[in-house]
N, C-alpha and C positions, 0 to 999 in steps of 0.2 A: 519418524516417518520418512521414509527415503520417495524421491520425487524425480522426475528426468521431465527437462524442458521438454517434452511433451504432453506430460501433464499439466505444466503452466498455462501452456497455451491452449488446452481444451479445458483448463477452467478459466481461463480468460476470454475463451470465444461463448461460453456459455453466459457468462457476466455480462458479456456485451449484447448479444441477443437479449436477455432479459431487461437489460438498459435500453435500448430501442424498442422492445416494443411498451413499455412503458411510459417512453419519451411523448408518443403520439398520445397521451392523457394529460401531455403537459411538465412543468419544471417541478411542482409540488408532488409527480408521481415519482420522477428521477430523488427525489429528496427521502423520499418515504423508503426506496431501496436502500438509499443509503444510509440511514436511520438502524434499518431494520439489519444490515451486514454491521454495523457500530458493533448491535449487542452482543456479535459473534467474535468479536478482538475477543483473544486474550491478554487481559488486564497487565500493565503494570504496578507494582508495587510502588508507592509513596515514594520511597527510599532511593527508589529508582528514577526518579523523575528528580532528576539534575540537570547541569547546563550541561555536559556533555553529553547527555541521550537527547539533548533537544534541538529539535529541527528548526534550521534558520531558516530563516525567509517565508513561514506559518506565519498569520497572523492569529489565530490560535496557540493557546499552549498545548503544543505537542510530541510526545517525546517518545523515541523507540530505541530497546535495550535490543542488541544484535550477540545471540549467542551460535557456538560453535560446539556440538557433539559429536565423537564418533565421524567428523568430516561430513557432517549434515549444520545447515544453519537455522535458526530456530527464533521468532520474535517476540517482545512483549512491546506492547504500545498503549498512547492514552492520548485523548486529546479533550479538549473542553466544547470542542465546539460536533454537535452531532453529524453534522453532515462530513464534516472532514475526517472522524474517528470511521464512520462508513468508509470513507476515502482508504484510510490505512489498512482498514481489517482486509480491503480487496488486494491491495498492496500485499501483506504480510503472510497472507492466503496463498498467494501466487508462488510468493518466495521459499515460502516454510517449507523446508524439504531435503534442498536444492545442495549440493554442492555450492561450497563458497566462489570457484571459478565459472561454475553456469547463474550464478546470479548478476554478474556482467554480462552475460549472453543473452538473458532475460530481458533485458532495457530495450529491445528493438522490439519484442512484444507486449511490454507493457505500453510505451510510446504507440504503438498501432492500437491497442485495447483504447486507449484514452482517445485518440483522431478517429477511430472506425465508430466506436459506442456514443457518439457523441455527446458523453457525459459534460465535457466541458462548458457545452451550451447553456448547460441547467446554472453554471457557476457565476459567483459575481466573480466581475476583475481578480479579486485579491486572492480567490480562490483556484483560477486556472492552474497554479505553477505548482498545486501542492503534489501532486505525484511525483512532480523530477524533482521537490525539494524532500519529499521524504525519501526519495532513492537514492539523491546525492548524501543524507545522512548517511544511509547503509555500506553505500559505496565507502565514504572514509572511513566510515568502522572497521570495514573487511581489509582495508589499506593500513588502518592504524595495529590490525593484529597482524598484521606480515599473511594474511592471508591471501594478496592479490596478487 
């Protein structure tokens, strides 16, 4: 599936409208998005859930495999905890598509998806930082294959 950072960003402004206007039902409707985007990751394998596909700084176990086809990038992830697996699939969503060099060009529109939709509201403390820490995974992955 080939993507151009403008499809990022108009499914990311779509995300964020449907986060807002949900927000005003409250933190348990923002939860229930995110639940319900969980069931849309596609899964990781067992196998694959190592210390090197896992995202530091989750306080959840959560782990995303970063592949490369054809010079499109492609994700699998998994997380224990439902609202953060939400978190990812919006994440992985975004990205999946993309050129490995517009997936750094992407972090100034996910960073705005996250402060505009004020999804962060809905989050406890521990919870705010998972988007920059599942991106900073991706980031080193794409750096550790000589792709950056």
């Amino acid at each position: 599936m080939e993507k151009t950072l403008a499809d990022t960003k108009a499914f990311l402004d779509r995300k964020k409208e449907e986060v807002q206007e949900v927000a005003e039902l409250g933190s348990e409707a923002v939860f229930e998005v995110l639940v319900e985007e969980g069931n849309n990751l596609e899964l990781l394998d067992n196998k694959e859930k190592i210390p090197e596909n896992q995202v530091s700084g989750c306080q959840s176990a959560t782990y995303i495999s970063v592949h490369v086809n054809q010079g499109r990038v492609s994700f699998k992830g998994a997380s224990d905890a439902l609202v953060v697996k939400g978190q990812l699939a919006i994440l992985l969503h975004a990205l999946t598509g993309l050129p490995p060099q517009d997936v750094l060009s992407a972090k100034p529109l996910l960073e705005s998806f996250v402060r505009e939709s004020g999804i962060q509201k809905s989050m406890i403390r521990s919870r705010t930082n998972a988007f920059a820490n599942m991106f900073a995974r991706i980031e080193r992955e794409l750096r550790a294959k000589h792709l950056l």
